[in-house]
Structure formats: C-alpha cells, structure tokens
Steps between C-alpha positions, in 0.01 A plus 500: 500500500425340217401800236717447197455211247741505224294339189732349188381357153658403193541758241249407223242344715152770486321243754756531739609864456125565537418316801785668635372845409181358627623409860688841527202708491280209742775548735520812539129548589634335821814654597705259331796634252562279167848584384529379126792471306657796326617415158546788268480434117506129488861483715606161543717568801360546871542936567569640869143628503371103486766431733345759733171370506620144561693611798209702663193224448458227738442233280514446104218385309653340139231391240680259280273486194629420162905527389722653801703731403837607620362856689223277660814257595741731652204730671426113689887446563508797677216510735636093589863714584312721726338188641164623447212258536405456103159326358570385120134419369588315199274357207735201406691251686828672409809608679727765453654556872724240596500540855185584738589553845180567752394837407471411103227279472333406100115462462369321176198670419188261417284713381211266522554428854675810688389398903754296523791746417346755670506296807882386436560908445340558837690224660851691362389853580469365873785318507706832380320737734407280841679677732284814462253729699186510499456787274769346269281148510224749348758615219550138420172350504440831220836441329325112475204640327653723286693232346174318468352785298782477279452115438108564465592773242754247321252219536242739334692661233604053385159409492328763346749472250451076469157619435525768171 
C-alpha cells in the first residue's frame, strides 16, 4: 500500500517547508503518513532518523525551490540508492543530479500554468506503481492528488506573493 510519502525541501525555503507542513496535516485526514525530514539544529549532513523515513515511504516528494543545499542533496542521493520512485518539483531549469534513471523523474514548476505538470506527475506516478491492486490504484490516484495540493499550495503561495 501506498501510505507513506517522504516530503524533502531545501533548507531556507518557508514556501516549501510550509507546503510541506501543509500536505502533512491534509494527508493525514486521509490515512496517508507524510514523513518529513529530520534535521536537528541546522545539520548539514543526512542523520539515521532521515534515513529511516526514506526507507519506509513509498515514494519521495523533493520541492526544489531556491539554492539546494548539500542535506537536501544527499537526503535525494539516497532515496535514488534505495531506488525509490522520486518527484523533484523544481522552480528553475537547473540540474544538480547527474544521472536520472526511471524512478527519478524532475518537474519544472510553471506556476502560471500547473495542468500540465500535474498531468506529466500523474503519468510518472502510474508508470512507478502499474502493476498494483485495486485498492493500491486507489492509493495512487490519492498519492496523485496529494501532490497536486502541494503544487496548488506552491502555485498559491508564488502568486500571491507576485501580487504584494
């Protein structure tokens, strides 16, 4: 079953930290887990504890919003060693990974026009999970929408601050 989501950001980053906080408690109202990273007093090295939480989710969730730092780095290195299926939603056509195999796809975010990635998201979350139950097929259609709360809220959060 697909219950765990491990959601990433980059230190320093308030939208994305807060979206992330955001989806955590959404989730959860549906029996869905959001495992966040566990970084305690602005370590720059990824702790057993984050390690743990990659390992148990089903998929990562990475919101790549402003300068990546090394933690952000090395907790994405990791879940591509465990070969989990990772979604990098990005805000700039940057690259930091030099390799992406089938399970680590990169999303640029267009914040004035986020159907399309949505749809490319859905597209990958499939792919990843198609050999699934029915009950599972339910997980991922939700694990699809969660996501797509998260890109509303980031979508939100950039134009609402275009706007002040």
């Amino acid at each position: 079953m697909m219950r765990k989501v491990f959601i990433t950001y980059n230190p320093g980053s308030v939208m994305a930290e807060q979206t992330a906080y955001r989806m955590q408690t959404l989730a959860h109202l549906y029996g869905f887990e959001v495992l966040l990273p566990y970084r305690p007093h602005g370590s720059n090295q990824i702790g057993n504890e984050t390690k743990r939480r990659i390992e148990e989710a089903q998929f990562v969730l990475a919101f790549d919003l402003g300068r990546s730092r090394n933690i952000f780095k090395q907790e994405l290195k990791y879940a591509q060693s465990l070969q989990k299926p990772v979604i990098l939603l990005k805000d700039k056509q940057r690259s930091f990974l030099s390799r992406h195999p089938s399970y680590f796809q990169e999303f640029y975010i267009d914040y004035y026009n986020t159907d399309e990635t949505l749809h490319k998201i859905a597209r990958f979350i499939d792919e990843q999970f198609k050999e699934k139950e029915k009950e599972e097929k339910k997980d991922q259609a939700f694990a699809t929408a969660l996501v797509g709360i998260g890109l509303g809220l980031l979508a939100y959060w950039f134009l609402s601050a275009k706007q002040k």
